[in-house]
C-alpha positions in Angstrom: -141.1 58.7 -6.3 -143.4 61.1 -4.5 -142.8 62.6 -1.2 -145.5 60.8 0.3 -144.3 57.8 -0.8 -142.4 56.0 2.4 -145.8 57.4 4.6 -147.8 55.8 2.4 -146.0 52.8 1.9 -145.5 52.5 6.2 -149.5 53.2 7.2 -150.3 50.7 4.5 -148.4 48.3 6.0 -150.3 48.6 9.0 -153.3 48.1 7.0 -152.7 45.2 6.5 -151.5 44.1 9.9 -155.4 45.4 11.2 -156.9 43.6 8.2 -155.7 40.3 9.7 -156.4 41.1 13.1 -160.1 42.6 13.1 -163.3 43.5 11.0 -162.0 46.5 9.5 -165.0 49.6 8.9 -165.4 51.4 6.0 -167.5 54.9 6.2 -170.8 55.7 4.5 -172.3 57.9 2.0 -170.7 60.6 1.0 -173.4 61.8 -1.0 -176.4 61.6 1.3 -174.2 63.9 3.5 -173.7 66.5 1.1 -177.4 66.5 0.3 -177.8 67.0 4.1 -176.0 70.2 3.9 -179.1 71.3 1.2 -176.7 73.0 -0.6 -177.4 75.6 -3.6 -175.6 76.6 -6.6 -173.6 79.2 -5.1 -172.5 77.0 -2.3 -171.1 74.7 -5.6 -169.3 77.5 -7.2 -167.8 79.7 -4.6 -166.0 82.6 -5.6 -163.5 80.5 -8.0 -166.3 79.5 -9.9 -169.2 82.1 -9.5 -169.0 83.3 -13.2 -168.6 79.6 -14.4 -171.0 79.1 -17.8 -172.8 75.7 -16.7 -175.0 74.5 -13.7 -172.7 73.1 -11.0 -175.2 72.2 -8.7 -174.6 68.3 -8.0 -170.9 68.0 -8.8 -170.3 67.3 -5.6 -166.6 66.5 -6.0 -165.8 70.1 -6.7 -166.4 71.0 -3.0 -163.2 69.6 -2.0 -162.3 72.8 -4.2 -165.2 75.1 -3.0 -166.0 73.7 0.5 -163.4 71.8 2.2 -165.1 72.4 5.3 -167.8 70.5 4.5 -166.2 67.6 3.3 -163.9 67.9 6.4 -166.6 67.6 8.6 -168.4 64.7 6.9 -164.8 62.4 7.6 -164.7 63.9 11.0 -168.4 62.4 11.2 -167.4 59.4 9.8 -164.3 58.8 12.1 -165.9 59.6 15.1 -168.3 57.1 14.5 -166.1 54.9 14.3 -165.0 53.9 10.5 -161.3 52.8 10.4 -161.2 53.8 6.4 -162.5 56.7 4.8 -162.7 57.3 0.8 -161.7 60.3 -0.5 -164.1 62.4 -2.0 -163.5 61.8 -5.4 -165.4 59.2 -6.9 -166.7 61.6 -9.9 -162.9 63.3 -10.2 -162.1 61.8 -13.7 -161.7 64.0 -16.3 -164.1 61.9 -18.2 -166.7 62.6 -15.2 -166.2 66.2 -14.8 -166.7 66.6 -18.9 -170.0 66.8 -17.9 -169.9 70.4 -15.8 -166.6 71.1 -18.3 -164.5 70.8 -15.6 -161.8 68.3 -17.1 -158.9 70.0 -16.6 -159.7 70.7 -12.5 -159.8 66.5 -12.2 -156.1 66.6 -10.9 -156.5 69.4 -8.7 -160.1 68.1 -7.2 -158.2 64.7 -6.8 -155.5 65.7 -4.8 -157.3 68.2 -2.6 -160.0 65.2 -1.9 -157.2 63.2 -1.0 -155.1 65.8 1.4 -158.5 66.9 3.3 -159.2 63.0 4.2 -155.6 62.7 5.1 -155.8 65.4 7.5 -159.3 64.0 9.0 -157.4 60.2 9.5 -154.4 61.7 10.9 -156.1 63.7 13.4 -158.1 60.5 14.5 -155.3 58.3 14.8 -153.4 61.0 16.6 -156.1 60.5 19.2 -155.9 56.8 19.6 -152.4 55.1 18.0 -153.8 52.2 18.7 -156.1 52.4 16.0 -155.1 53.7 13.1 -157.4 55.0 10.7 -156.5 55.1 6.6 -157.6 56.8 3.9 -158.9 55.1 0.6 -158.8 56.9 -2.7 -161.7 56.6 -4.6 -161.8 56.1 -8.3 -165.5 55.4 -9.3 -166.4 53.6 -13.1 -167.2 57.3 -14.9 -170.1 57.4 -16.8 -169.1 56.0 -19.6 -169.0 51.9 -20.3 -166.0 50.4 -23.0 -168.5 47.4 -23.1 -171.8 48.8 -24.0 -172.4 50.5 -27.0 -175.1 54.0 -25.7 -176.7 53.6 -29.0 -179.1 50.5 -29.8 -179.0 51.2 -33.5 -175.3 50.8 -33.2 -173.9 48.0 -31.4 -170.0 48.6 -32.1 -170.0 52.3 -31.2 -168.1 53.0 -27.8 -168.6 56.2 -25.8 -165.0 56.3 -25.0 -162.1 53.8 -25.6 -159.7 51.7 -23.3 -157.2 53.7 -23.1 -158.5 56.9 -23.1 -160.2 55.4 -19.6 -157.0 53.8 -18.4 -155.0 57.5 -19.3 -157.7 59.2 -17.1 -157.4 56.4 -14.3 -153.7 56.7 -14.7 -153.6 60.8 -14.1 -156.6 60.2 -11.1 -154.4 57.4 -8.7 -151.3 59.1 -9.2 -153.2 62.5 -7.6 -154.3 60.6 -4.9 -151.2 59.2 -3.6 -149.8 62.4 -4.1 -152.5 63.8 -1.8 -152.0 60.8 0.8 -153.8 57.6 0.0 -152.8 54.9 1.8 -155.1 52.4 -0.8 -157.1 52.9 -3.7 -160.6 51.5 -4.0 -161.7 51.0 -7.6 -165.5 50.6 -6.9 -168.8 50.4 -7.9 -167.9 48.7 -10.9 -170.5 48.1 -13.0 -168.5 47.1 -16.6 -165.5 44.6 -16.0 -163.5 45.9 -18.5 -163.7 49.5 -16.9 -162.3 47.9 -14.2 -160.0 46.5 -16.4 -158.5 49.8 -17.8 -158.8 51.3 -13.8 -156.2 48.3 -12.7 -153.9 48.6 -16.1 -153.8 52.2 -15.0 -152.5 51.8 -11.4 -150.2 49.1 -12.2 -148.4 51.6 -14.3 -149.2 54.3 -11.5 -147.1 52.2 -9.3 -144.5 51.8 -12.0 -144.2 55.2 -12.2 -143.7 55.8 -8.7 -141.8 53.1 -8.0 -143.7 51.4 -5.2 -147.2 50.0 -4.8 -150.2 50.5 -2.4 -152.8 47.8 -1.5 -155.9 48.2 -4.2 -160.0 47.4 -3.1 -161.7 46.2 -6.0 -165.7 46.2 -5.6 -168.2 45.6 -8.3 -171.7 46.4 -8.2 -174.7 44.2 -9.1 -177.6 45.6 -11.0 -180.0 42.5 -10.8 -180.8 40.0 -8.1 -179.4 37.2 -10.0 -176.1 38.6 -9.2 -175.2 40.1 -12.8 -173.2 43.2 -13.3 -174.6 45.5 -16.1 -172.1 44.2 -18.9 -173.3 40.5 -17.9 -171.0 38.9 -15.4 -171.7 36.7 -12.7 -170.0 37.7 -9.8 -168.1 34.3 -9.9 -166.8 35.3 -13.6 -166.2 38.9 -12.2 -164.1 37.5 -10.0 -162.0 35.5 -12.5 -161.7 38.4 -14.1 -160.2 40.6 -11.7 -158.1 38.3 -9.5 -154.9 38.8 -11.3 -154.7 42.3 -9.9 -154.0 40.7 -6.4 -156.5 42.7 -4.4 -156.1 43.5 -0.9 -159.9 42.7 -1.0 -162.8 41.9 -3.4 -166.6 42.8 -2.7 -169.5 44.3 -3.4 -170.9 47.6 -2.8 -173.8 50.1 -3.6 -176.3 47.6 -6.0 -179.6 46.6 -3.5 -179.7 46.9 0.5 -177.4 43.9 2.6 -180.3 41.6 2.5 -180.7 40.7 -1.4 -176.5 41.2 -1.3 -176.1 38.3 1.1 -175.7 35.4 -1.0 -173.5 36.9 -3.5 -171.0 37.8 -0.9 -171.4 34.4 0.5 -170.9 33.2 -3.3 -167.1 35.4 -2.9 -166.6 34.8 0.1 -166.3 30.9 -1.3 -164.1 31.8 -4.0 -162.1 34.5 -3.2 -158.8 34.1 -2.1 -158.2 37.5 -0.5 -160.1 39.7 1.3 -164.0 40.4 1.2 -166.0 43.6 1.4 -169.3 44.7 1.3 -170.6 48.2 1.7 -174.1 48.3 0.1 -176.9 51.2 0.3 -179.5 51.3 3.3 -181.9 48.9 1.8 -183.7 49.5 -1.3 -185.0 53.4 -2.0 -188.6 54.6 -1.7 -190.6 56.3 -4.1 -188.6 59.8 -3.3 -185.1 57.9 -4.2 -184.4 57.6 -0.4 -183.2 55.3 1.8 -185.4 54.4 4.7 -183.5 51.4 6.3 -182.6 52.1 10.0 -179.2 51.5 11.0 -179.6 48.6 13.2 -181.7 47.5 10.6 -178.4 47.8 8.2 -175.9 46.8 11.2 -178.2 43.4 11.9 -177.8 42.5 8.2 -173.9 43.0 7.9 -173.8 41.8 11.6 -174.9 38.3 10.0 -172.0 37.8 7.4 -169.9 38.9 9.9 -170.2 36.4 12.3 -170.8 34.1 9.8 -167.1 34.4 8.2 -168.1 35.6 5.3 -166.9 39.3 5.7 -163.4 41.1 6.3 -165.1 44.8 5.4 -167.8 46.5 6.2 -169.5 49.6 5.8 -172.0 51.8 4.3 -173.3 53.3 0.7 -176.4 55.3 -0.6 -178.3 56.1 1.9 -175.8 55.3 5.2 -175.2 57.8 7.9 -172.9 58.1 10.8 -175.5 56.6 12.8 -175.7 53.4 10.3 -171.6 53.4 10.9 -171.2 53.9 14.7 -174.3 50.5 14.9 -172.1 49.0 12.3 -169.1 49.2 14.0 -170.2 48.3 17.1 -171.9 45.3 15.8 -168.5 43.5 14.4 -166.4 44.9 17.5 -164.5 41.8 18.4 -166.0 39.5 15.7 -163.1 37.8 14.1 -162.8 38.4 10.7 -163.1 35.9 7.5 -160.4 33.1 7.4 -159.0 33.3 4.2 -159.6 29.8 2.0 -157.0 28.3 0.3 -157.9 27.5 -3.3 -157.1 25.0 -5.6 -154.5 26.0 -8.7 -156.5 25.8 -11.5 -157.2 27.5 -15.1 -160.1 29.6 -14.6 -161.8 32.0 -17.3 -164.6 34.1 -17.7 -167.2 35.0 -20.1 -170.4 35.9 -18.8 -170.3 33.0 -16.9 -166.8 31.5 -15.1 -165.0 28.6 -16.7 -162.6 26.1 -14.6 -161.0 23.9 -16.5 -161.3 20.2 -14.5 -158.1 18.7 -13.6 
């Protein structure tokens, strides 16, 4: 067992006591406000890694090696605006997503240092209102590689990487973040279920490991507006697919802007007998690749599965600010959150599509 382990375990616990009593907020994009810093490729390597013999430029999980600072002051943003969870800033820090800069082996150490500078940034909020304690997600993002698509059209059965090489790299990546202070993790922007799949594997045996468990987001991402994830799924069959894992919550995240999300949330919301989330990007991007909705704009569109009951979670991707956050948040102040539906036992499977086997 870790030493953070009875911290954890107590400011999870209250997690869960605010998820039942309010709209919790989740914080935006941590990427839009590293590319606000216009960072060069010095400012990437530092002095560990001036001499390093590839391009880091755009790795921007190695500034929680490089340039704490920075990533300090984006959660201090964040917080101050008024986001009651922040992810750590991690989501590339697999060692199958640092391959790419040859930076494998610096996955656990990029991991845990993500996860002890958001620590510090929640503590230091909740230090200045108890009330309202603030909590620190870790992020595990879906790598770039997919177990259910082969990269090559000429070969259907080839895999860039296999099951459990993922779920041995998820594995290394939650335990790191506990370490550093997680209170949850968030699996997210899943785009292949069974990368998910291998991510959940991987933290039950985290938690086996440790000996104790920490709530777990799960939020998939949609790549057309029929509602499909990349590998095929409907978010129904997604959702069958996942469920054993016993999320805390189940959403969506990143895909199109809130508008073109709305009825697949609604669709979870239906279904879904735990929590529900949605964090999507500012609207659709322009011709640039950026994001031009305002945050009202974004706040009025969350604001509207909110007070319909649809949501428990709310907050920002691509494109989201601390000015979409602080509308957010003050548009679901004292909006009660979601009632959670009680569902029918039944057998239910999933292909593409979900199967429920009539009673």
């Amino acid at each position: 067992m870790t030493k953070q382990g009875p911290q954890n375990t107590e400011r999870s616990a209250r997690l869960t006591e605010a998820l039942a009593s309010r709209i919790l907020v989740l914080d935006g994009a941590m990427g839009t406000m590293i590319q606000s810093f216009n960072l060069g490729e010095a400012d990437f390597r530092g002095e560990r890694f001036a001499d390093w013999p590839q391009d880091l430029k755009g790795n921007n999980d190695l500034l929680s090696l490089v340039r704490p600072d920075i990533i300090g002051d984006i959660h201090r943003q964040f917080l101050a605006a008024g986001a009651d969870v922040i992810g750590t800033n991690s989501f590339n820090a697999t060692q199958t997503s640092q391959a790419d800069y040859g930076m494998a082996d610096f996955a656990d150490e990029i991991n845990l240092a993500a996860a002890r500078i958001a620590r510090q940034a929640a503590d230091a909020q909740t230090q200045k209102t108890p009330e309202r304690p603030r909590f620190v997600a870790g992020a595990i993002g879906p790598t770039n590689k997919t177990t259910s698509l082969s990269p090559d059209v000429n070969d259907p059965g080839m895999r860039a990487i296999t099951f459990d090489q993922l779920r041995d790299d998820y594995r290394q990546a939650a335990r790191q973040l506990i370490e550093g202070g997680a209170d949850l993790l968030l699996i997210e922007t899943i785009f292949d279920t069974l990368n998910a799949k291998a991510a959940i594997y991987a933290v039950s045996e985290c938690f086996d490991d440790i000996g104790y468990e920490l709530p777990v987001m799960i939020s998939g991402t949609i790549t057309d507006l029929a509602g499909r994830t990349l590998s095929g799924q409907t978010v129904a069959a997604f959702w069958n697919s996942v469920r054993h894992a016993r999320p805390i919550s189940v959403g969506l995240n990143c895909s199109f802007g809130g508008r073109h999300l709305q009825p697949h949330v609604a669709e979870l919301a239906r279904i879904a007998d735990t929590a529900v989330s949605c964090y999507p990007n500012a609207g659709l991007p322009n011709e640039f690749g950026e994001y031009d909705e305002a945050p009202l704009d974004t706040a009025a569109v969350l604001g509207e599965l909110a007070t319909d009951g649809m949501v428990n979670i709310v907050g920002g991707c691509c494109g989201t600010t601390p000015d979409h956050i602080r509308a957010l948040a003050e548009r679901v102040k004292g909006v009660t959150p979601r009632i959670l539906p009680e569902i029918k036992p039944a057998l239910r499977l999933s292909g593409l599509e979900p199967f429920e086997l009539a009673s």
